[in-house]
C-alpha positions as CSV (number, residue, x, y, z in Angstrom):
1,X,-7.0,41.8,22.3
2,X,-10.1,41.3,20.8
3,X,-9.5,39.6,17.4
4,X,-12.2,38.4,14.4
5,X,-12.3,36.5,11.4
6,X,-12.4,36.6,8.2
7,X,-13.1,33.6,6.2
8,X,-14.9,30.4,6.4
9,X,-12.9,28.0,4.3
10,X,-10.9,24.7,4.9
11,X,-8.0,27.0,6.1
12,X,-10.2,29.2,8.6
13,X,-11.7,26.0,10.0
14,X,-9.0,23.8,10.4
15,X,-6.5,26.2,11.6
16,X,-7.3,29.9,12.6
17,X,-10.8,29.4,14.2
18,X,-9.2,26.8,16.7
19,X,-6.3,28.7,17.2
20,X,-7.9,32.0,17.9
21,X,-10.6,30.1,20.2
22,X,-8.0,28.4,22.1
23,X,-5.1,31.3,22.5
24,X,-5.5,32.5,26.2
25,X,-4.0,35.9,25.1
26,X,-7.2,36.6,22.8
27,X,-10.9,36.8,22.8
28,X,-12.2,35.5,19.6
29,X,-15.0,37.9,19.1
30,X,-16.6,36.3,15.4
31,X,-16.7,35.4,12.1
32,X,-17.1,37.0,9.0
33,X,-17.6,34.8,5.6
34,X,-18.3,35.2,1.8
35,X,-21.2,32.9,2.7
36,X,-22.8,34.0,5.3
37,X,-24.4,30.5,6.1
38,X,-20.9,29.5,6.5
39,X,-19.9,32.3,8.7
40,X,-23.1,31.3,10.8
41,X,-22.1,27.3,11.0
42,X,-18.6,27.8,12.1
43,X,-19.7,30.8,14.6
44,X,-22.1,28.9,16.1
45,X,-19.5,25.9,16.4
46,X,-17.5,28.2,18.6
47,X,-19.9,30.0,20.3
48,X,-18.9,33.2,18.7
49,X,-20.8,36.0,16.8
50,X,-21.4,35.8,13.4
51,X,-21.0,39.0,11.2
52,X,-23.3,40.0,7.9
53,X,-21.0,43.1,7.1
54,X,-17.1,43.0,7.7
55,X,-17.5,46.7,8.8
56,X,-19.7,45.4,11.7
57,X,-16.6,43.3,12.5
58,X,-14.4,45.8,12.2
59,X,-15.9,48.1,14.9
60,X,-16.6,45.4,16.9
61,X,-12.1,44.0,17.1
62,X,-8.9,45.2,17.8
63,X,-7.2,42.8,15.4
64,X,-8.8,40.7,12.5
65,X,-7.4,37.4,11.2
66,X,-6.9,36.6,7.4
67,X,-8.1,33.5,5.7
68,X,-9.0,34.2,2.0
69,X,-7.6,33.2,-0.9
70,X,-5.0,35.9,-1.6
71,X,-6.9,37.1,-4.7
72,X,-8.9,38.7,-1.8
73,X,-7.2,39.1,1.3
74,X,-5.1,42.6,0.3
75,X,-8.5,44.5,0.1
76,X,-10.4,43.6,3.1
77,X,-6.7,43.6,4.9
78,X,-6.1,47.5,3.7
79,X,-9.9,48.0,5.2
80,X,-9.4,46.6,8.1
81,X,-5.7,48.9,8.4
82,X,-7.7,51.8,7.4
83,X,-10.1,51.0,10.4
84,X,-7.0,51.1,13.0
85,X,-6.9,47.1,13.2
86,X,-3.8,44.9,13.9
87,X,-3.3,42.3,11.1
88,X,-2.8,38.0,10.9
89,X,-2.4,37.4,7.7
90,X,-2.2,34.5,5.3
91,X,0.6,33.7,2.8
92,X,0.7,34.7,-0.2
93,X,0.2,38.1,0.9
94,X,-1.3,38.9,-2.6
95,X,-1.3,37.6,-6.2
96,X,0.5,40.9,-7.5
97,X,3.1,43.4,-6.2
98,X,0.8,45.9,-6.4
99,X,-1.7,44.1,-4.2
100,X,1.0,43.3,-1.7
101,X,2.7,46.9,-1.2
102,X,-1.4,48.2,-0.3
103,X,-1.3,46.0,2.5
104,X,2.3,46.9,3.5
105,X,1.4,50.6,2.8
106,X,-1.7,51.1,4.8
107,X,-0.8,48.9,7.8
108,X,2.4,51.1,7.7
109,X,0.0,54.7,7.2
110,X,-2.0,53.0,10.2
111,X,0.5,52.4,12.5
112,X,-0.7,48.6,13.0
113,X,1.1,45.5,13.5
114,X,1.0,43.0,10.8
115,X,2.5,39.4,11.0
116,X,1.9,37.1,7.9
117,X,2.0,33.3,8.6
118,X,4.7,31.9,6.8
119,X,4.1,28.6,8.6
120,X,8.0,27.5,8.8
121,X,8.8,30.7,11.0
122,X,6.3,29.7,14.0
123,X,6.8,26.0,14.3
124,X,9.2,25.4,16.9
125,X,12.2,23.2,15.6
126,X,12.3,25.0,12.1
127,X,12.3,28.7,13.6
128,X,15.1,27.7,16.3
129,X,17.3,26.0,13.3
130,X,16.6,29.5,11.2
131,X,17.4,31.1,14.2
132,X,20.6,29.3,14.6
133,X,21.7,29.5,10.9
134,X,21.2,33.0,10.2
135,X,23.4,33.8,13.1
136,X,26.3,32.0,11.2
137,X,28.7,33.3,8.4
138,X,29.7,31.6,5.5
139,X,26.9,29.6,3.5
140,X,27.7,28.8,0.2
141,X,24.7,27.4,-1.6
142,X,21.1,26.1,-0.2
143,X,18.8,23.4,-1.4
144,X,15.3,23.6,-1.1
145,X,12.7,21.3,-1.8
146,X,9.0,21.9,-1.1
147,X,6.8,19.2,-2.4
148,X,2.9,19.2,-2.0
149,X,0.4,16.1,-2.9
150,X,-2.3,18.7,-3.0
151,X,-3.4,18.0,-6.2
152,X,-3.1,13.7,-6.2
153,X,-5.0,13.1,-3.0
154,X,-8.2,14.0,-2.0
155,X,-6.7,17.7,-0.2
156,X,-10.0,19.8,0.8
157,X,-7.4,22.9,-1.2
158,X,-7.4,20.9,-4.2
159,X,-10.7,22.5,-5.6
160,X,-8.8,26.1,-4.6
161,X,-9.1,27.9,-8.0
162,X,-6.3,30.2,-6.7
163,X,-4.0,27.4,-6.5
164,X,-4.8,25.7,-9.8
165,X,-4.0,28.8,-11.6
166,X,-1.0,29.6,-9.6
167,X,0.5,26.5,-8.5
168,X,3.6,25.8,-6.7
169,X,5.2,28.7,-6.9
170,X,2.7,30.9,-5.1
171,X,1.6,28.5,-2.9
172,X,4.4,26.7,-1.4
173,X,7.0,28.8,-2.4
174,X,6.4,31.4,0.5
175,X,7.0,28.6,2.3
176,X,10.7,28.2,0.9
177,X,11.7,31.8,0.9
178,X,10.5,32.3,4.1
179,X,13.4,30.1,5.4
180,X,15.9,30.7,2.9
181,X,15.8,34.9,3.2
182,X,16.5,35.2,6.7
183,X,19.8,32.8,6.2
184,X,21.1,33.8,3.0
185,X,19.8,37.3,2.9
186,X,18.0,39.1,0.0
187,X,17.2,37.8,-3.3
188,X,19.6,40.0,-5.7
189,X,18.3,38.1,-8.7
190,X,16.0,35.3,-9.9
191,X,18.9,33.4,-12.1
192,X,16.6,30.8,-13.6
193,X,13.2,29.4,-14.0
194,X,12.4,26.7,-15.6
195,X,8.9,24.5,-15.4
196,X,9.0,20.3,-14.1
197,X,5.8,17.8,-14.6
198,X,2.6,19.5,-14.1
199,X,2.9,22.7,-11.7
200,X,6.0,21.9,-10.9
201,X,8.9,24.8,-10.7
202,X,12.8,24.8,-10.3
203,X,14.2,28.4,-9.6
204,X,17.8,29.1,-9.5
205,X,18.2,32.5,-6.8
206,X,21.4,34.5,-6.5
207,X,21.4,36.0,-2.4
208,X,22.7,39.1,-1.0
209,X,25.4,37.2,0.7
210,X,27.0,35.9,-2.6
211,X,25.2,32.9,-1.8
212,X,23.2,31.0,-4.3
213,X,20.1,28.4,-3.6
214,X,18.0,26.0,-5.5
215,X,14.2,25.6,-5.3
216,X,12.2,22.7,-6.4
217,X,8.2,23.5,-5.7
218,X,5.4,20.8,-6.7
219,X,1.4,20.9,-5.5
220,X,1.4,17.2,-7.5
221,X,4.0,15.1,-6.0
222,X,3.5,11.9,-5.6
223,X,1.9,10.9,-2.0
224,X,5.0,9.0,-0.9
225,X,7.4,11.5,-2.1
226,X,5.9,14.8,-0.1
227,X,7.9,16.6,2.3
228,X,9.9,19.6,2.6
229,X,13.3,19.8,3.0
230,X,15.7,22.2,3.3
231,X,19.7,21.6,3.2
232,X,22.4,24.7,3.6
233,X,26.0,24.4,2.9
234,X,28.9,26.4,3.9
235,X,31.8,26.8,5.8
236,X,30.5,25.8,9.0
237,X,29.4,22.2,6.7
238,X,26.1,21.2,6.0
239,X,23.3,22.0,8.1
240,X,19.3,20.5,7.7
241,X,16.0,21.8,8.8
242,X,14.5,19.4,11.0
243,X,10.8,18.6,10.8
244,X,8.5,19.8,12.9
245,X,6.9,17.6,15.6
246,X,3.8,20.2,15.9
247,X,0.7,20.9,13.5
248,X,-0.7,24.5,12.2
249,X,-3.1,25.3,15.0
250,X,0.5,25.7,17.7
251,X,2.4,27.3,15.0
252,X,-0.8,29.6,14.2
253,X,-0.7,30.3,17.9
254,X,2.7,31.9,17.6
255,X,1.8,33.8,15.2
256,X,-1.1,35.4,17.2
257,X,1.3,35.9,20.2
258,X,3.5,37.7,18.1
259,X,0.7,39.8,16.6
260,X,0.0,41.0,20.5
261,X,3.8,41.2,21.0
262,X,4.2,44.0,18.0
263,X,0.8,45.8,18.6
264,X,2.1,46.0,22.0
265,X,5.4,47.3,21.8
266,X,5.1,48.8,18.3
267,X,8.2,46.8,16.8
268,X,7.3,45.0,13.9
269,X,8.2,41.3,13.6
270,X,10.3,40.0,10.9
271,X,7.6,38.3,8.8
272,X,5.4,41.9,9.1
273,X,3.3,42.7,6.0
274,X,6.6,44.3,4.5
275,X,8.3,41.0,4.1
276,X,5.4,39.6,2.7
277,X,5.8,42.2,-0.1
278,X,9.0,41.0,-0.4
279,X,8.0,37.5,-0.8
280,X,5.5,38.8,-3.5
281,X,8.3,40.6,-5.3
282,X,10.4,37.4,-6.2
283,X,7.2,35.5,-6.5
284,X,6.0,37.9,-9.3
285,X,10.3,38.0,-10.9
286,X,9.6,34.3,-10.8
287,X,6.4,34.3,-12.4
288,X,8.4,36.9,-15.2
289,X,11.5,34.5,-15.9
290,X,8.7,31.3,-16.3
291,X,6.7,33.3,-19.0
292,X,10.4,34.0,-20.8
293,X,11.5,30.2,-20.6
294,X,7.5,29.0,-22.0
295,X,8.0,31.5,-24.8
């Protein structure tokens, strides 16, 4: 599978251009960029086209890989849908339901595979654990906490002017429900919403299982006190997520293989572009109960 990409930022650079480059399942055919001196650089770096028009891409791949900021990403992901390409994608999927349900719809219209990389899901010990918990009956409540230092270190995504007018919420908390969904089931309700120091978030979510979880999402945590965790309880007693003992470029490369997996045997995986509405959908009731509790 021929795949390209699209973006040139921190996220493209540190994590998708090496994956893509290294995944023996691919052939990383170029780059496409905002800035096309930046798609040129990290071309070059991987001895790998670099593209002035994404439509030259486009005719050019099977797939394309996703790494805008999601203000972005639903347009040129629709386009590339629309052109008969398989879609990586980046969490959040968009900024608004409405953004998110054009990505689902085309890729669906298309017939292409989608996978969205909710980072959590492709790391090794955290998908086995989800795995293993979702195959068991009985959780009561879950905990999850989901705490960035993006914003009091010096984080190349500090500067990200999606994430300081988002925050938390849309930026790590993909990362949360991506775990807690596939365990608990569906969110039936966002129960409460209320806002901690700085971006900080606490949401209170009622689950199709009758289960009920708590969320704690922060971009300005203290350095020391970073760290996700996640804690379920139930009647088979209280189970953790371990950590993972891999980076994003492995994870990322799971995400590719299951990107050839679904455009191969046409069954979508779990975190297709349709769960990433989903995502987007309890984001945006998140967003709604927040506004209530500042007014």
């Amino acid at each position: 599978m021929r795949i390209g990409l699209l973006g040139t930022g921190p996220w493209a650079r540190a994590a998708y251009a090496p994956a893509l480059a290294g995944h023996t399942g691919l052939e990383f055919a170029g780059v496409w960029g905002r800035r096309p001196e930046a798609a040129t650089r990290l071309a070059e770096q991987y001895d790998v086209a670099a593209y002035a028009e994404v439509d030259a891409l486009l005719a050019d791949v099977d797939a394309v890989a996703i790494a805008l900021p999601p203000s972005v990403q639903p347009e040129l992901a629709v386009r590339a849908a629309r052109a008969g390409r398989h879609l990586l994608l980046d969490k959040p999927l968009a900024l608004s339901v409405a953004g998110a349900r054009d990505v689902a719809e085309a890729a669906e219209r298309a017939g292409v595979a989608s996978v969205v990389f909710f980072t959590a899901r492709f790391q090794k010990e955290p998908e086995a654990w989800i795995e293993e918990q979702a195959a068991e009956a009985g959780w009561f409540t879950a905990r999850a906490q989901w705490l960035g230092a993006v914003f009091t270190t010096d984080s190349p995504f500090a500067a990200s002017p999606w994430r300081r007018e988002k925050g938390a919420l849309w930026d790590v908390g993909p990362h949360a429900l991506s775990v807690l969904l596939p365990v608990l089931g569906d969110v039936r309700q966002v129960v409460a919403a209320v806002h901690g120091p700085a971006d900080t978030v606490h949401l209170v979510l009622d689950h199709a299982t009758g289960a009920s979880s708590t969320l704690t999402l922060s971009l300005t945590a203290p350095p020391a006190a970073a760290g996700a965790d996640v804690e379920l309880r139930g009647e088979a007693g209280v189970s953790l997520m371990p950590g993972s003992s891999e980076g994003a470029v492995p994870a990322l490369s799971r995400a590719a293989d299951a990107l050839v997996t679904a455009a191969r045997t046409g069954r979508p995986h779990a975190c297709d572009a349709s769960f990433g509405l989903r995502v987007t959908e309890i984001l945006s009731a998140a967003e709604a109960r927040l506004a209530e509790d500042a007014d």
